[in-house]
C-alpha positions, 0 to 999 in steps of 0.5 A: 319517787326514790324514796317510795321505790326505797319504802317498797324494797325494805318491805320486801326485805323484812318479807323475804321478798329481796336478796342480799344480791342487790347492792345495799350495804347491809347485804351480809345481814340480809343473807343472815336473815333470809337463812334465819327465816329458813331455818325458823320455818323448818324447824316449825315443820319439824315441831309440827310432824313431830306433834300427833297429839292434834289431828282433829282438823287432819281428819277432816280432809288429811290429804288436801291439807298436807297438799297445801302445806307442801305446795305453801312450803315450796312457795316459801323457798321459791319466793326466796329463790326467785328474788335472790335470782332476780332482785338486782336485776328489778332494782336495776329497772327500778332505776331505769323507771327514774329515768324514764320519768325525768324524760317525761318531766321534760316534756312537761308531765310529772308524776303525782308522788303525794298520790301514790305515796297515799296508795301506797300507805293505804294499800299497805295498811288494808293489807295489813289489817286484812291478813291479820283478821283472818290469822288472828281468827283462825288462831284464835278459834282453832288453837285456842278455843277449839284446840283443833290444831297445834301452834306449830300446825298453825305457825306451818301454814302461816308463815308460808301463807305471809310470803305469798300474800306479801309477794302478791302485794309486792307484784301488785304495788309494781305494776300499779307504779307502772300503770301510772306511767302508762297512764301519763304516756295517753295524756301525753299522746292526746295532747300531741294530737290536739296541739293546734301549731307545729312547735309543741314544748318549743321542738317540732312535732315530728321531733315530739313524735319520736321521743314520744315513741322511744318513751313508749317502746322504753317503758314496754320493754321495762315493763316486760323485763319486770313481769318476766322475773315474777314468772315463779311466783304467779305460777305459784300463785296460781297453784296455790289458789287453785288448791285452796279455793278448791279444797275450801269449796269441797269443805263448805259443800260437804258439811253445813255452814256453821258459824265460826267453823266455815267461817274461817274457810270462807275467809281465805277463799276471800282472801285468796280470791283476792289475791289472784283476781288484784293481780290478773287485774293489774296486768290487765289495767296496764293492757287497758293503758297500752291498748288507749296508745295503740287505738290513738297512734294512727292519728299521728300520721295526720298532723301536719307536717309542714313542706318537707315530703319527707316528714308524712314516711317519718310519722308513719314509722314512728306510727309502726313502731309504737303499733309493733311494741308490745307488751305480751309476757308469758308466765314459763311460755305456759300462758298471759296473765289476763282475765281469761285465767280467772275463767280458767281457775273458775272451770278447774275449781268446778271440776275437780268439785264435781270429781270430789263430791 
């Protein structure tokens, strides 16, 4: 799992999605490149307002357009930003997860590391394939066929759209990791319930009990400090989505389907919708996992506790602790990430298309 947890920090970094804060040997090399990425991508803005010989597509929707673009570039930096702010510390729980799965393994549950690995590589490599697709095609087709727009005007959106989108992979990757440790947390909460005798793994039940629930309010409070420290770039993601899909649909209402122009505005509506309903789902996913916990904790007060009248006060603290920990994070105090924001997006897409139209 170390050497997983390493694959996914590299892949930050080459993305611009890790600082030079977390403690690596080549950290003077990792400040070089993220000022590199930023200077490369200014000076793509500055070729990009300084060529006015391409402003066929501007004209189709001028304003919406630059709207995107400015809202990409602040995403851009803040995804630099937030990961310089906050990377040592989600290294820091990184490790705190190792932790916490040799404490599992002590009780006899172990992860399965070739099946995530396989996740992983395959996740990558769709979102690989996937991004490519619709960046190639819009190159192909825009600056090359059409010659709608400059490779400046298209680099401009691009290389802002790569952050995003691998941020997104990198939150979603995260919480999928920890979901699986939910997932180990219900299997190892039934077979407490189902154990037919009070020794359990060579301990008591009650002993059982208790580091059952110091490993579930442990994980919680991993699990919070983590979404915590994504709070800038799902409210980003957030943004961005809405505006995108928004000024997509307006672009398809406004003029007919017509293959491949709409095409490639049909594309990042996809894309973009993906995005936002992979991440809403993932915190959800671990919602589900705590909820399973949550619904089988009461029947911990009813094992047996042998003669000691002691042991039934003890089960039910255990109990309410469990039932008190949770894992409720909100993004800036402003809302949950859960499935009612995809409602939300949905009512502010159809109205500001309505006022459009």
């Amino acid at each position: 799992m170390q050497k997983l947890h390493n694959r996914i920090f590299t892949i930050s970094k080459i993305f611009g999605l890790h600082s030079a804060k977390s403690e690596h040997k080549l950290k003077k090399l990792i400040i070089m490149y993220n000022v590199i990425l930023i200077l490369a991508y200014v000076i793509i803005l500055r070729f990009r307002f300084d060529d006015v010989d391409s402003t066929s597509l501007e004209t189709v929707n001028k304003t919406m357009l630059n709207l995107r673009l400015a809202v990409y570039a602040a995403l851009f930096l803040a995804n630099i930003l937030s990961n310089w702010l906050y990377s040592k510390k989600i290294q820091k729980y990184f490790k705190r997860l190792l932790l916490f799965d040799e404490n599992l393994t002590n009780y006899g549950f172990v992860l399965n590391i070739n099946k995530i690995k396989k996740y992983f590589h395959v996740s990558f490599a769709a979102s690989i394939l996937f991004f490519l697709y619709v960046a190639v095609f819009d190159c192909v087709y825009d600056v090359i066929i059409e010659e709608n727009v400059s490779f400046a005007h298209w680099f401009s959106l691009f290389i802002p759209f790569l952050s995003c989108y691998y941020s997104c992979f990198f939150m979603v990757v995260t919480l999928c990791l920890l979901r699986v440790r939910y997932s180990l947390l219900v299997s190892f909460l039934n077979k407490i319930l189902t154990a037919k005798s009070l020794i359990y793994m060579n301990m008591e039940n009650l002993t059982v009990v208790k580091a059952y629930a110091n490993c579930f309010i442990t994980l919680n409070k991993i699990v919070k400090s983590l979404i915590s420290k994504f709070s800038l770039q799902i409210c980003s993601l957030f943004l961005i989505t809405s505006a995108t899909l928004t000024n997509n649909l307006y672009l398809l209402v406004k003029e007919e389907f017509e293959f491949p122009e709409h095409l490639l505005l049909y594309n990042l509506f996809i894309m973009k919708l993906t995005e936002i309903v992979a991440v809403v789902l993932a915190h959800y996913q671990i919602q589900l996992k705590i909820n399973i916990i949550k619904n089988l904790a009461p029947h911990l007060t009813r094992l047996n506790c042998g003669v000691n009248k002691h042991r039934p006060i003890q089960l039910m603290e255990c109990y309410l602790l469990i039932d008190r920990s949770d894992v409720c994070v909100q993004v800036f105090g402003m809302f949950t990430v859960d499935p009612s924001n995809l409602f939300v997006i949905g009512t502010w897409m159809i109205s500001y298309l309505v006022i459009m139209v």
